[in-house]
PDB file of N, CA, C, O and CB in Angstrom:
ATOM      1  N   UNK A   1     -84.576 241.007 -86.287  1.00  0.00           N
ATOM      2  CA  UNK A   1     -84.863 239.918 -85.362  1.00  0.00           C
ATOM      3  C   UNK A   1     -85.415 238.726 -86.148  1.00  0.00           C
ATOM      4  O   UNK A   1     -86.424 238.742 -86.852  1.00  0.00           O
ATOM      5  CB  UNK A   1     -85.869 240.374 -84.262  1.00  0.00           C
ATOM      6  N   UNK A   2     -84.658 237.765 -85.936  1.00  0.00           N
ATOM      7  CA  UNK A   2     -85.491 236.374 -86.610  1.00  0.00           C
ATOM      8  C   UNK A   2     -86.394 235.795 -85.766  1.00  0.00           C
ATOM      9  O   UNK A   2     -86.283 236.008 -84.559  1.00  0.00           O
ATOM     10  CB  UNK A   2     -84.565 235.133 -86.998  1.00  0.00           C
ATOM     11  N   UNK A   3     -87.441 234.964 -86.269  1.00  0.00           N
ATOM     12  CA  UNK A   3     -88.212 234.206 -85.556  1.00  0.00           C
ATOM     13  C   UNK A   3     -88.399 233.027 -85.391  1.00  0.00           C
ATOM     14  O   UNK A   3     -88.736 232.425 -86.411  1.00  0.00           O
ATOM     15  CB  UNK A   3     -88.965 234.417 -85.687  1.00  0.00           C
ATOM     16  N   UNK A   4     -88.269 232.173 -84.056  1.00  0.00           N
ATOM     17  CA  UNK A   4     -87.957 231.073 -84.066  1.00  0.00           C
ATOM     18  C   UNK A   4     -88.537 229.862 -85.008  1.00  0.00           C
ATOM     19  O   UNK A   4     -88.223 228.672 -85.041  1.00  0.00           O
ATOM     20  CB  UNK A   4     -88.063 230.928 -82.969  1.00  0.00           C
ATOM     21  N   UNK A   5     -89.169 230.351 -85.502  1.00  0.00           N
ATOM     22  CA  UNK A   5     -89.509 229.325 -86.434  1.00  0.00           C
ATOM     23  C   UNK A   5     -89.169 229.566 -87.586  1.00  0.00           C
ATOM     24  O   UNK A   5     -89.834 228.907 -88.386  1.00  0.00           O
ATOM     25  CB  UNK A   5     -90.707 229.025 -86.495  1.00  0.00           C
ATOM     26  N   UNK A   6     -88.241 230.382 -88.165  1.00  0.00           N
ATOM     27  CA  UNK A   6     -87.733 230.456 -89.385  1.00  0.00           C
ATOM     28  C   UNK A   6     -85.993 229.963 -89.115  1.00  0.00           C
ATOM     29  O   UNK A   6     -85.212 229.470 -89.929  1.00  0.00           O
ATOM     30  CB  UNK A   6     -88.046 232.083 -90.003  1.00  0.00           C
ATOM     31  N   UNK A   7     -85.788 230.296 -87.736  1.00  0.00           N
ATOM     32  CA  UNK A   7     -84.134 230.040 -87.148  1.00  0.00           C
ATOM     33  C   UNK A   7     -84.360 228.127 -87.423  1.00  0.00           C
ATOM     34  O   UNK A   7     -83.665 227.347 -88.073  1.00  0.00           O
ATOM     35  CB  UNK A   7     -83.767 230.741 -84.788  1.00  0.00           C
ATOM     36  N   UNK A   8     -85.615 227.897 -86.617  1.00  0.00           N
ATOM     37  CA  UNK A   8     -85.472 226.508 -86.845  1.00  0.00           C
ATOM     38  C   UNK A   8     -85.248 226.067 -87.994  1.00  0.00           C
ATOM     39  O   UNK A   8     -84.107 225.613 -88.085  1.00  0.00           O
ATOM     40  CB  UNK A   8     -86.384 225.892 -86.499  1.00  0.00           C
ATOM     41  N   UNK A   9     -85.902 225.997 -89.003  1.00  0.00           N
ATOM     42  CA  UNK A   9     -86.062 225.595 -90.530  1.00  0.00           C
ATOM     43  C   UNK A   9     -84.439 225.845 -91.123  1.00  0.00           C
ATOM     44  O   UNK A   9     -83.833 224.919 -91.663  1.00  0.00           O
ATOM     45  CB  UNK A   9     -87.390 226.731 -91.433  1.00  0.00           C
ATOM     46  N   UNK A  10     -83.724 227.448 -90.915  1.00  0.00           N
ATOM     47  CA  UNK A  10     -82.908 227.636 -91.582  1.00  0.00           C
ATOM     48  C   UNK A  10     -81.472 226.821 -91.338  1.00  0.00           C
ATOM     49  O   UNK A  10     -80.408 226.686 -91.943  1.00  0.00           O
ATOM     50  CB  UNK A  10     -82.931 228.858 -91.550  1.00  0.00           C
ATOM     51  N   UNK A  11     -82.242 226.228 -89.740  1.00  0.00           N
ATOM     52  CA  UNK A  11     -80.580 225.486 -89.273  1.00  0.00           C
ATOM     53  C   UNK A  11     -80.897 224.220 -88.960  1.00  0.00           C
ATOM     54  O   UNK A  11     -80.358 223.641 -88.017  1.00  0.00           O
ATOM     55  CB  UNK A  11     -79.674 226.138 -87.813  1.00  0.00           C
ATOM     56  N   UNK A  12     -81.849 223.640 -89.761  1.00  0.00           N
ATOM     57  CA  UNK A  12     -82.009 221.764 -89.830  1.00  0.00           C
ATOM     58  C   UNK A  12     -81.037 221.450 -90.650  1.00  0.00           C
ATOM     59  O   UNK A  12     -80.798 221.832 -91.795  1.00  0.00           O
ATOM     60  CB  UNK A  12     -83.510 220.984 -90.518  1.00  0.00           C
ATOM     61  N   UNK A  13     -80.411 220.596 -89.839  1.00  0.00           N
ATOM     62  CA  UNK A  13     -79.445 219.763 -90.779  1.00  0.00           C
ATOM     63  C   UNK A  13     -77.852 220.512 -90.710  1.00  0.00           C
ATOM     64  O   UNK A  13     -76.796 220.355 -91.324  1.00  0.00           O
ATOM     65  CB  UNK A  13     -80.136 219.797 -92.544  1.00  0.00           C
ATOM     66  N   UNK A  14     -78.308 221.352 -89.667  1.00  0.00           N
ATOM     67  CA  UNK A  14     -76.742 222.456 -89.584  1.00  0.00           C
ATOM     68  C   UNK A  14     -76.597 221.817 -87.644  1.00  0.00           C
ATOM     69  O   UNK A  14     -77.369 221.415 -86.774  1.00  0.00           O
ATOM     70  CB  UNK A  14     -77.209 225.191 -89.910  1.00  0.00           C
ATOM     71  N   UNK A  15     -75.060 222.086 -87.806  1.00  0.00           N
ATOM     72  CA  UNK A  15     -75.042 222.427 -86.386  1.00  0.00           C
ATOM     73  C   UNK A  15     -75.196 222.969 -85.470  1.00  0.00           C
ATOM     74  O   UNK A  15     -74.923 224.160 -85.621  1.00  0.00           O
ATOM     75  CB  UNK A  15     -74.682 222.464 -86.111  1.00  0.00           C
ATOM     76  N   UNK A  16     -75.700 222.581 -83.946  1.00  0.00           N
ATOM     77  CA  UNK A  16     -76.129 223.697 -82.993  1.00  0.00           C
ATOM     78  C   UNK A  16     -75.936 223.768 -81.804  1.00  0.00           C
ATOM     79  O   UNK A  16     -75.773 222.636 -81.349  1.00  0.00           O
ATOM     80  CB  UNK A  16     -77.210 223.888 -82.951  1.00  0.00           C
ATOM     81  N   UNK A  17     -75.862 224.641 -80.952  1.00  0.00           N
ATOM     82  CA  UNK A  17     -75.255 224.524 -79.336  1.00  0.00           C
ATOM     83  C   UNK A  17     -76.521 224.702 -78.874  1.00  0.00           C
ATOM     84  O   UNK A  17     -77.314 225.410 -79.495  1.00  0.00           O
ATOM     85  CB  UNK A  17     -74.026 225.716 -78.643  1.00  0.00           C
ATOM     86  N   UNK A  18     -76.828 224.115 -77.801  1.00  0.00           N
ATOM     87  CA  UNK A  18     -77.842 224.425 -76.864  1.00  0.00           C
ATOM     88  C   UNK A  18     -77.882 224.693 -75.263  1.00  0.00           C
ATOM     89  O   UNK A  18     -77.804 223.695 -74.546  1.00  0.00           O
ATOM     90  CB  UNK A  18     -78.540 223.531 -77.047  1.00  0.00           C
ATOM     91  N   UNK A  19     -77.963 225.592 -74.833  1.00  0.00           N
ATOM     92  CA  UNK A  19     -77.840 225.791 -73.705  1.00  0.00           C
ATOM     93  C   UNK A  19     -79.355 225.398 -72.467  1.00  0.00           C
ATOM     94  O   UNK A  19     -80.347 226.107 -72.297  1.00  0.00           O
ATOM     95  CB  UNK A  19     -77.353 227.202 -73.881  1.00  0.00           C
ATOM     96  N   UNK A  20     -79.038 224.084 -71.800  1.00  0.00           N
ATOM     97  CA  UNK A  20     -80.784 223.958 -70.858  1.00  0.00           C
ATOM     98  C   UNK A  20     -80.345 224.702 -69.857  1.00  0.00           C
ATOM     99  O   UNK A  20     -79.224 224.923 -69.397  1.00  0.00           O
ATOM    100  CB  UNK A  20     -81.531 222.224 -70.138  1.00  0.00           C
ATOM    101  N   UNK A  21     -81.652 225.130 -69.538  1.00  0.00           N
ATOM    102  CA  UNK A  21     -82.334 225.089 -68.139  1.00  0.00           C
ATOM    103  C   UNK A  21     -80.919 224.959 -66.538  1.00  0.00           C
ATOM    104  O   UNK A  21     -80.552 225.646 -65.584  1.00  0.00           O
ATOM    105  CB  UNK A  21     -83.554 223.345 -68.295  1.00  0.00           C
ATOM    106  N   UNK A  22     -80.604 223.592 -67.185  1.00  0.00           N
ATOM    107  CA  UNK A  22     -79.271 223.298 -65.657  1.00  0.00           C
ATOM    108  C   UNK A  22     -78.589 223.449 -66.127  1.00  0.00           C
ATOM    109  O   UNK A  22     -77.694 222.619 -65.963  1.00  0.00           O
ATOM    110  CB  UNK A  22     -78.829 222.078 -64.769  1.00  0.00           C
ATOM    111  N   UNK A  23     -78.273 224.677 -67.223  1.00  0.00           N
ATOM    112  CA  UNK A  23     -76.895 224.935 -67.296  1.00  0.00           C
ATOM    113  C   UNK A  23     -75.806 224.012 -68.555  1.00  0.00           C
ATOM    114  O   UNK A  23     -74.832 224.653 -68.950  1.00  0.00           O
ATOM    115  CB  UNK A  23     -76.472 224.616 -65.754  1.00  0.00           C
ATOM    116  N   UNK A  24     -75.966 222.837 -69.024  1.00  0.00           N
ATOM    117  CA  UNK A  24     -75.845 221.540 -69.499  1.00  0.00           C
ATOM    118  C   UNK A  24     -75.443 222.383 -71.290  1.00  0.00           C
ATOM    119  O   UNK A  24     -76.438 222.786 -71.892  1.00  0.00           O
ATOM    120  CB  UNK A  24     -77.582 220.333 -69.164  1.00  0.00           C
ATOM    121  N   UNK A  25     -74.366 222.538 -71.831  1.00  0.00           N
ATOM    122  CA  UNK A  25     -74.645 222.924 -72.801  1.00  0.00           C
ATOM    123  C   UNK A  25     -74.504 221.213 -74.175  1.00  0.00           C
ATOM    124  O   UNK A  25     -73.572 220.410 -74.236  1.00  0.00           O
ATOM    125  CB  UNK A  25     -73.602 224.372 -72.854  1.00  0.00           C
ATOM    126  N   UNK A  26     -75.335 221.226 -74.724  1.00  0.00           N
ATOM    127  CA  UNK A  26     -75.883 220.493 -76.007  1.00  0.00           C
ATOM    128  C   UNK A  26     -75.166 220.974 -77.222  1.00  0.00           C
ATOM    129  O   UNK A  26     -75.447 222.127 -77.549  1.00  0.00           O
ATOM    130  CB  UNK A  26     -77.461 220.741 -76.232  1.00  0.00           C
ATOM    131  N   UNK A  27     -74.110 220.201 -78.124  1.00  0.00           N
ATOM    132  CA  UNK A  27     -73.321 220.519 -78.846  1.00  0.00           C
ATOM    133  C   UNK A  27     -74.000 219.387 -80.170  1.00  0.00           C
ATOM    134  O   UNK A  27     -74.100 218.261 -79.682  1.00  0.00           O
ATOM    135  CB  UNK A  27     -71.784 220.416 -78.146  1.00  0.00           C
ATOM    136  N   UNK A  28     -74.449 219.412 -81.594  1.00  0.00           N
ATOM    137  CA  UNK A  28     -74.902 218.388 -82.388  1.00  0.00           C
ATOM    138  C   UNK A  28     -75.635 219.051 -83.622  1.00  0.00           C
ATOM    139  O   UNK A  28     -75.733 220.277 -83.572  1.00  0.00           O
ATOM    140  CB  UNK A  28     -75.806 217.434 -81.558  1.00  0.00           C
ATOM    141  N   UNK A  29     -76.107 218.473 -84.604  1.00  0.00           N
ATOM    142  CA  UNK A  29     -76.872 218.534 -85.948  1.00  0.00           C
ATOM    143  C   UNK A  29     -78.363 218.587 -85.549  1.00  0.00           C
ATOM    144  O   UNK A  29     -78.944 217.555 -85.214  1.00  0.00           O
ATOM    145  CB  UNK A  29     -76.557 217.195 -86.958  1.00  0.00           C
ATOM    146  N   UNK A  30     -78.930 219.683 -85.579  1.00  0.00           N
ATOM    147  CA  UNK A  30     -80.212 219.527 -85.234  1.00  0.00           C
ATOM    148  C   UNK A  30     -80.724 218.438 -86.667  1.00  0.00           C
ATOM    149  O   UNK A  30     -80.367 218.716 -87.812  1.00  0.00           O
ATOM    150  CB  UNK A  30     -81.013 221.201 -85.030  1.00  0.00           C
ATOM    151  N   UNK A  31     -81.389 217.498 -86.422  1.00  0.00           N
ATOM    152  CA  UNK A  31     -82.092 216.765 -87.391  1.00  0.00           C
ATOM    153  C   UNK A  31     -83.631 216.472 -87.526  1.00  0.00           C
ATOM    154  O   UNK A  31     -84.148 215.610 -88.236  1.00  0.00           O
ATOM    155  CB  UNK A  31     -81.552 215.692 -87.331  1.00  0.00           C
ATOM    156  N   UNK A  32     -84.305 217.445 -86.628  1.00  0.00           N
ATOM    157  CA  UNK A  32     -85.606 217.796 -86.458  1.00  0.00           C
ATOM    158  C   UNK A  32     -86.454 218.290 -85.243  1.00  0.00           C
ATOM    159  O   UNK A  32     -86.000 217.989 -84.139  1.00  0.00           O
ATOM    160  CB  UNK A  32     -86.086 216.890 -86.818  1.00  0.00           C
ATOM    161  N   UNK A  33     -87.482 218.920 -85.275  1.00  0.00           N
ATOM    162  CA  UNK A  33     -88.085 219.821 -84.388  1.00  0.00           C
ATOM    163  C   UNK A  33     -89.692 219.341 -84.733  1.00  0.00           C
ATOM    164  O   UNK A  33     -90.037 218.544 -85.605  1.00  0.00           O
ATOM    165  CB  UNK A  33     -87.625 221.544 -84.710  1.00  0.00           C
ATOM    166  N   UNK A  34     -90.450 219.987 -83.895  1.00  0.00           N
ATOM    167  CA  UNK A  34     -91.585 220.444 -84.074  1.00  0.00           C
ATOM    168  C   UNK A  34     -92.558 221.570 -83.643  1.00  0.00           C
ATOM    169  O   UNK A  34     -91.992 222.639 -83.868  1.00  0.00           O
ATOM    170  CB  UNK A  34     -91.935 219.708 -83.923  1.00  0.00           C
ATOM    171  N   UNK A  35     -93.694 221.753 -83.158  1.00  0.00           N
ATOM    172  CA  UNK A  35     -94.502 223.125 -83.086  1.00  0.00           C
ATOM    173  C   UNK A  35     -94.324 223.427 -81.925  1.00  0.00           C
ATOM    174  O   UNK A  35     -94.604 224.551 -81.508  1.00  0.00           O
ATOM    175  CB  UNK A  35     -95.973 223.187 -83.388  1.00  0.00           C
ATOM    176  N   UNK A  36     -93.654 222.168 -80.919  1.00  0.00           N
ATOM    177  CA  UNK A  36     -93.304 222.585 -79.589  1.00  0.00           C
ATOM    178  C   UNK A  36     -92.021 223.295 -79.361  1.00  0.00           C
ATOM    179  O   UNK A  36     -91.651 223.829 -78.316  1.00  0.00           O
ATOM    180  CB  UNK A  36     -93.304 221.490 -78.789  1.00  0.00           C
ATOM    181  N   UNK A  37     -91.488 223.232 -80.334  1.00  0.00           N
ATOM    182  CA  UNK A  37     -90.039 223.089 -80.428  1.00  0.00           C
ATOM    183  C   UNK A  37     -88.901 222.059 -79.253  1.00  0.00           C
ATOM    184  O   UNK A  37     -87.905 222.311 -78.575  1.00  0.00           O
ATOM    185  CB  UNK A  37     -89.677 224.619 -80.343  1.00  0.00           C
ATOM    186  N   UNK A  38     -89.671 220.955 -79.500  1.00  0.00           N
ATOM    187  CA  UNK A  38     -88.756 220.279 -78.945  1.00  0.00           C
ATOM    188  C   UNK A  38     -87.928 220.059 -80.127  1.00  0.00           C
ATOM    189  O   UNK A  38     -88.358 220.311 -81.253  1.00  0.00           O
ATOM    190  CB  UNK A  38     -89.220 219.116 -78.199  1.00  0.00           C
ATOM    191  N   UNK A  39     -86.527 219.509 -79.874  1.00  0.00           N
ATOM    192  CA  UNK A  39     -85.351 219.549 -80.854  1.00  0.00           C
ATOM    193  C   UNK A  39     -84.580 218.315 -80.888  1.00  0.00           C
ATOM    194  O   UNK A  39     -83.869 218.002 -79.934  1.00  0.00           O
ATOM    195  CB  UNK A  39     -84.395 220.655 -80.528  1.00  0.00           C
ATOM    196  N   UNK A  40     -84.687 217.553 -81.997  1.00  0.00           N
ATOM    197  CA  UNK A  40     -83.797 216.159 -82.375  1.00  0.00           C
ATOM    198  C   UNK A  40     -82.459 216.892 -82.956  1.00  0.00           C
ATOM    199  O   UNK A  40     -82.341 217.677 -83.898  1.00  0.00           O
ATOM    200  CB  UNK A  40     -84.648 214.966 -83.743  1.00  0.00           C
ATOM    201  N   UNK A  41     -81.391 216.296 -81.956  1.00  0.00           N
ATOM    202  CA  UNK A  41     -80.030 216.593 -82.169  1.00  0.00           C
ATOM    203  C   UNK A  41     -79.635 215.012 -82.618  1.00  0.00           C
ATOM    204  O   UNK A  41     -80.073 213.950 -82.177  1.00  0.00           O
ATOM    205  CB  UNK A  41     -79.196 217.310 -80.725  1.00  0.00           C
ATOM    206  N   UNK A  42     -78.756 215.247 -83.543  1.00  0.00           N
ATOM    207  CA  UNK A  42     -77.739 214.058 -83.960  1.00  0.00           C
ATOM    208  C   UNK A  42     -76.139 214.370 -83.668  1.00  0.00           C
ATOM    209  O   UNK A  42     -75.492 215.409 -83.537  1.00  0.00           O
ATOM    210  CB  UNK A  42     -77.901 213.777 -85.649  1.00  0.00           C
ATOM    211  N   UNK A  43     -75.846 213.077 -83.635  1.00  0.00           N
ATOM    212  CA  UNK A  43     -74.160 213.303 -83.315  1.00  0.00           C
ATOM    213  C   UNK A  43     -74.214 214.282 -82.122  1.00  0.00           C
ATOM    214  O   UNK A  43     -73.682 215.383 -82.263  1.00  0.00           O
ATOM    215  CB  UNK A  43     -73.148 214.085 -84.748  1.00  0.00           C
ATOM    216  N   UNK A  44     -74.821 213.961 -80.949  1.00  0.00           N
ATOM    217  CA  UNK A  44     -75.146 214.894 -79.760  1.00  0.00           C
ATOM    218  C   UNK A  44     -73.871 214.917 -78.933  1.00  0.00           C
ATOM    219  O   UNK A  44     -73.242 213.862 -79.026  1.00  0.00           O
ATOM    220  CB  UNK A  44     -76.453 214.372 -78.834  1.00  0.00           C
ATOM    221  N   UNK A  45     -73.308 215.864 -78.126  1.00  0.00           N
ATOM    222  CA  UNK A  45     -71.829 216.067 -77.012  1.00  0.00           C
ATOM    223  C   UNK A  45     -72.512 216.513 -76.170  1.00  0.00           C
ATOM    224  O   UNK A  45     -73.612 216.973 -76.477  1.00  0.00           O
ATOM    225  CB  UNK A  45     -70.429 217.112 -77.301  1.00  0.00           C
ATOM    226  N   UNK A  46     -72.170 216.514 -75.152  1.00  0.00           N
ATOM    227  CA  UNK A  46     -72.713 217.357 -74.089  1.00  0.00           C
ATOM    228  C   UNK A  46     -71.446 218.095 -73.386  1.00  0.00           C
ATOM    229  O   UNK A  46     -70.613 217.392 -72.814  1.00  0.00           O
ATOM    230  CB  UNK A  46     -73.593 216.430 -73.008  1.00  0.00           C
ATOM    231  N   UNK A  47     -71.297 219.487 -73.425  1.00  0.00           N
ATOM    232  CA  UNK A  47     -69.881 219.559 -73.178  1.00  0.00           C
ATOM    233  C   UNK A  47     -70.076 220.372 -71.952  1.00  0.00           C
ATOM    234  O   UNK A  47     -70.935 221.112 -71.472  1.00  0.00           O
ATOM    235  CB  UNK A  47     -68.905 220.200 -74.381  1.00  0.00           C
ATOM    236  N   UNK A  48     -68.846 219.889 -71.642  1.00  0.00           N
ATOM    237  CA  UNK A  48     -68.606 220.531 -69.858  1.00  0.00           C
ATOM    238  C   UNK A  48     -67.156 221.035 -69.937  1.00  0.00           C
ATOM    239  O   UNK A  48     -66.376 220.958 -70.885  1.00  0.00           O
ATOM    240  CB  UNK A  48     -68.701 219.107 -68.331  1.00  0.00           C
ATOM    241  N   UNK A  49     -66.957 221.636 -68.563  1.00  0.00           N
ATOM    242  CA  UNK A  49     -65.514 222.154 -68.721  1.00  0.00           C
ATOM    243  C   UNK A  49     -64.405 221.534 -69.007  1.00  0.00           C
ATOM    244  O   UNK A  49     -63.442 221.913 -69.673  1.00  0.00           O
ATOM    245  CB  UNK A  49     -65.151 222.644 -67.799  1.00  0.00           C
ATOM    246  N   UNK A  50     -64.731 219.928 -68.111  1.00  0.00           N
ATOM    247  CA  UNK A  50     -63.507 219.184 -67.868  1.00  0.00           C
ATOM    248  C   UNK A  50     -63.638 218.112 -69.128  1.00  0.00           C
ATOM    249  O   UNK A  50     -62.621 217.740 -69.715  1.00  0.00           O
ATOM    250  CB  UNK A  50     -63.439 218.461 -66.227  1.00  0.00           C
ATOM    251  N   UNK A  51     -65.141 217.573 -69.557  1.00  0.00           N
ATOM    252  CA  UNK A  51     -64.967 216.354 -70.421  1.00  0.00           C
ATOM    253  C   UNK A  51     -66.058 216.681 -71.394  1.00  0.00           C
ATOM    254  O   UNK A  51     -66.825 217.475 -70.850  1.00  0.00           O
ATOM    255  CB  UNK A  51     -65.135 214.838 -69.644  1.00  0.00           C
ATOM    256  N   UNK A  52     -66.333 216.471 -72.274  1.00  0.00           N
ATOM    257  CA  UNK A  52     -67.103 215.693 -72.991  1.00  0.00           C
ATOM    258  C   UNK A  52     -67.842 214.423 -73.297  1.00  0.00           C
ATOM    259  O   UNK A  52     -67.029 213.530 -73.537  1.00  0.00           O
ATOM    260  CB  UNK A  52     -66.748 215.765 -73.468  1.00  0.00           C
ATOM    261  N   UNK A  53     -69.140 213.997 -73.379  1.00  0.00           N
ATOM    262  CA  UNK A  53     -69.530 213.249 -73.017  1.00  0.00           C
ATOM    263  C   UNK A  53     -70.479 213.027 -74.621  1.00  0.00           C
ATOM    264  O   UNK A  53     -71.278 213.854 -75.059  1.00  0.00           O
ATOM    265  CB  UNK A  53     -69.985 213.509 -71.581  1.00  0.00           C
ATOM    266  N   UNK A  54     -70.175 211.900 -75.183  1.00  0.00           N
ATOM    267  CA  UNK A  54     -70.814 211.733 -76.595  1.00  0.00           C
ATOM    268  C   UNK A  54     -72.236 211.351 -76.389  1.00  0.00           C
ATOM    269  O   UNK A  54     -72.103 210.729 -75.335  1.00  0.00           O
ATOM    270  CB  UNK A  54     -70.073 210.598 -77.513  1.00  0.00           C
ATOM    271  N   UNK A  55     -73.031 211.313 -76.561  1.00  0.00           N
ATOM    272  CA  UNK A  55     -74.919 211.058 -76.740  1.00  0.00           C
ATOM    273  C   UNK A  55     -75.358 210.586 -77.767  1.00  0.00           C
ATOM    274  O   UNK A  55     -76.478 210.075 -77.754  1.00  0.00           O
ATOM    275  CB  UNK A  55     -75.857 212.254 -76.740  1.00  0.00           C
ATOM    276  N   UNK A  56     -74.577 210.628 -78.961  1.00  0.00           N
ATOM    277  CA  UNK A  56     -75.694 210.253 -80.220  1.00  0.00           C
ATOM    278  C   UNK A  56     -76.559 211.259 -80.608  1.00  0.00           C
ATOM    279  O   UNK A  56     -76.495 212.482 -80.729  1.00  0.00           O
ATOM    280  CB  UNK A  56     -76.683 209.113 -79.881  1.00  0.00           C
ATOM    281  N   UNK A  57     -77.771 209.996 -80.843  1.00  0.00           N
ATOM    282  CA  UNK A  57     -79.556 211.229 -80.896  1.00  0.00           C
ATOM    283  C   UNK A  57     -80.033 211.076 -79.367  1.00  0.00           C
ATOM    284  O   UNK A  57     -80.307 210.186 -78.562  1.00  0.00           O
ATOM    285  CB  UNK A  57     -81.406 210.405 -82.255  1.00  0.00           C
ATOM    286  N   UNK A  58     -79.980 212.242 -79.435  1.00  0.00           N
ATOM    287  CA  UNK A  58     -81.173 212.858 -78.360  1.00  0.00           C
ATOM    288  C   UNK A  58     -82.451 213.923 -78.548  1.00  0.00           C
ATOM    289  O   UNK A  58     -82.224 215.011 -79.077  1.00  0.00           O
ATOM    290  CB  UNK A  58     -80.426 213.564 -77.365  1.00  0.00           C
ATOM    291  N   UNK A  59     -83.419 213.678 -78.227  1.00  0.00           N
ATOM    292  CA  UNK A  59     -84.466 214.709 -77.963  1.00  0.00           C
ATOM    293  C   UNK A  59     -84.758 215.647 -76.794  1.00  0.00           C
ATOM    294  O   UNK A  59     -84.802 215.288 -75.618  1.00  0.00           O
ATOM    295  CB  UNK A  59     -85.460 214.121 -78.048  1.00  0.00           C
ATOM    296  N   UNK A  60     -84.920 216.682 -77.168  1.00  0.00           N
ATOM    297  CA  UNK A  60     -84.604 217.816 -75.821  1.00  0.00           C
ATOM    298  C   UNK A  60     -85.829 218.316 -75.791  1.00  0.00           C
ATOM    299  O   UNK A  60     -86.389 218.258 -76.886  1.00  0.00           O
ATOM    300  CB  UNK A  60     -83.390 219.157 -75.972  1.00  0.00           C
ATOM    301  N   UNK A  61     -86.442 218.782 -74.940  1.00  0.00           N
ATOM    302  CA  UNK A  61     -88.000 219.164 -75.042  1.00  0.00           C
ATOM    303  C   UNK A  61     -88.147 220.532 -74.904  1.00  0.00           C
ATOM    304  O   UNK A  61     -87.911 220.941 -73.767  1.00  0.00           O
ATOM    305  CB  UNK A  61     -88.918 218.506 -73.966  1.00  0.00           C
ATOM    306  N   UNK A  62     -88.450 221.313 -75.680  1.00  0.00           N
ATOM    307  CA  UNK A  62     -88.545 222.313 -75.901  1.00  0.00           C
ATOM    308  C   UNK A  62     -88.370 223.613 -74.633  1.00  0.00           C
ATOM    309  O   UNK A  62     -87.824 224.693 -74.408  1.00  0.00           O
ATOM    310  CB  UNK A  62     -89.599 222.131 -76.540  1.00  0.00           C
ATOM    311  N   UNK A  63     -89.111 222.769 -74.157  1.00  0.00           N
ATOM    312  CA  UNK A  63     -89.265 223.811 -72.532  1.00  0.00           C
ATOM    313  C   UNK A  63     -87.916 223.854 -71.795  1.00  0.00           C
ATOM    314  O   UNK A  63     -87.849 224.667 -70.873  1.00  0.00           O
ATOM    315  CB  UNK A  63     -90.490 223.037 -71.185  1.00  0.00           C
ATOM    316  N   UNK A  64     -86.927 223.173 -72.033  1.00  0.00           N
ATOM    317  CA  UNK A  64     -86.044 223.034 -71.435  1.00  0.00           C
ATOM    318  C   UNK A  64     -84.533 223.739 -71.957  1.00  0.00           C
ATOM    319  O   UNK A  64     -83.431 223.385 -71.538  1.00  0.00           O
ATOM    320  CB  UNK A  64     -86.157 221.778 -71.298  1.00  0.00           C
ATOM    321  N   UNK A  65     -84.765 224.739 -72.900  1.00  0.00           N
ATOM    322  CA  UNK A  65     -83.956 225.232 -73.883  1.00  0.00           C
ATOM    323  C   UNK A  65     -83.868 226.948 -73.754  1.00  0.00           C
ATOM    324  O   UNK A  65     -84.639 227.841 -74.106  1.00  0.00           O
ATOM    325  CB  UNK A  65     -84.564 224.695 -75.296  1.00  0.00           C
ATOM    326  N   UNK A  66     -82.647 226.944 -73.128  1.00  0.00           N
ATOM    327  CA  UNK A  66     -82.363 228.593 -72.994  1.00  0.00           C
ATOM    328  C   UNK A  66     -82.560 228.989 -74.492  1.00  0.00           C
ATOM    329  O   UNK A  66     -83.496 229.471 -75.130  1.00  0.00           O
ATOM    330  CB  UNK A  66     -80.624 229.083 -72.362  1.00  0.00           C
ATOM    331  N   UNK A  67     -81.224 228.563 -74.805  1.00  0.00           N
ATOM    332  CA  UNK A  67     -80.789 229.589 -76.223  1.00  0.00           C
ATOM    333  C   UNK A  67     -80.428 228.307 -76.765  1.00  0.00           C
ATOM    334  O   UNK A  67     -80.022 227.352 -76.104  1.00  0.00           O
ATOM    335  CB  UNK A  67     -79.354 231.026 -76.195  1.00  0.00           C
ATOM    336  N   UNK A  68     -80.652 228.357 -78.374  1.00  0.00           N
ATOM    337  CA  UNK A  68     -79.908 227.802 -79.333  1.00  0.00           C
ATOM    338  C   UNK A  68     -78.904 228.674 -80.262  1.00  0.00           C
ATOM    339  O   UNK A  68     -79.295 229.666 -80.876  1.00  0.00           O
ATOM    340  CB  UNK A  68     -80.816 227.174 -80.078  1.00  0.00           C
ATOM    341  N   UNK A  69     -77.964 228.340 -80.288  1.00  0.00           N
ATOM    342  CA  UNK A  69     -77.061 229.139 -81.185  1.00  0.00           C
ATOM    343  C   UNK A  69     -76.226 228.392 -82.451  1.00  0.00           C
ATOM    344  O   UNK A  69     -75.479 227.429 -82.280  1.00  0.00           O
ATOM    345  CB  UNK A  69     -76.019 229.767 -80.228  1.00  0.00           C
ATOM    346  N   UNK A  70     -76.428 228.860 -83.413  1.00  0.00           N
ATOM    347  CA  UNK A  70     -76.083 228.191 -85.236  1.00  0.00           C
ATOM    348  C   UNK A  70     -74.320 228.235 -85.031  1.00  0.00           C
ATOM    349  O   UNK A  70     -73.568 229.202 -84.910  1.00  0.00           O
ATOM    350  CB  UNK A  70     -76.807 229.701 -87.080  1.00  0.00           C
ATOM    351  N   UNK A  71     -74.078 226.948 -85.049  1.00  0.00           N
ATOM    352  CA  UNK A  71     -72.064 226.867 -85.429  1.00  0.00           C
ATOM    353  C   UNK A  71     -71.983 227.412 -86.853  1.00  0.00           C
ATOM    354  O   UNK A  71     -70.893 227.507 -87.416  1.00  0.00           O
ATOM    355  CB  UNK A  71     -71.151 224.875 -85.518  1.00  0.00           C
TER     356      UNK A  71
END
């Protein structure tokens, strides 16, 4: 089992999916975090069934984060 704070560190600067809270999955480069684990995504998508929707940087707040999973 890894621990989220070593998953974080090992996948800065890597790509990552994120699944919130409403369902909303978060497709991008994590490019930083902190102790909350809220999560700075770069080159952010937000992907849905039918479209894709580009974002840039966004910040996601920690609390709001099912699962992150490493591309």
């Amino acid at each position: 089992m890894i621990m989220p704070a070593k998953m974080l560190e090992e996948t800065l600067n890597k790509k990552v999916a994120l699944l919130l809270k409403d369902n909303r999955v978060l497709e991008g480069s994590l490019v930083g975090y902190d102790d909350y684990m809220n999560l700075v995504l770069d080159d952010a998508e937000e992907k849905a069934q039918d479209v894709n929707k580009k974002l840039g940087v966004v910040i996601v707040r920690g609390s709001n984060v099912v699962r992150m999973v490493p591309l």
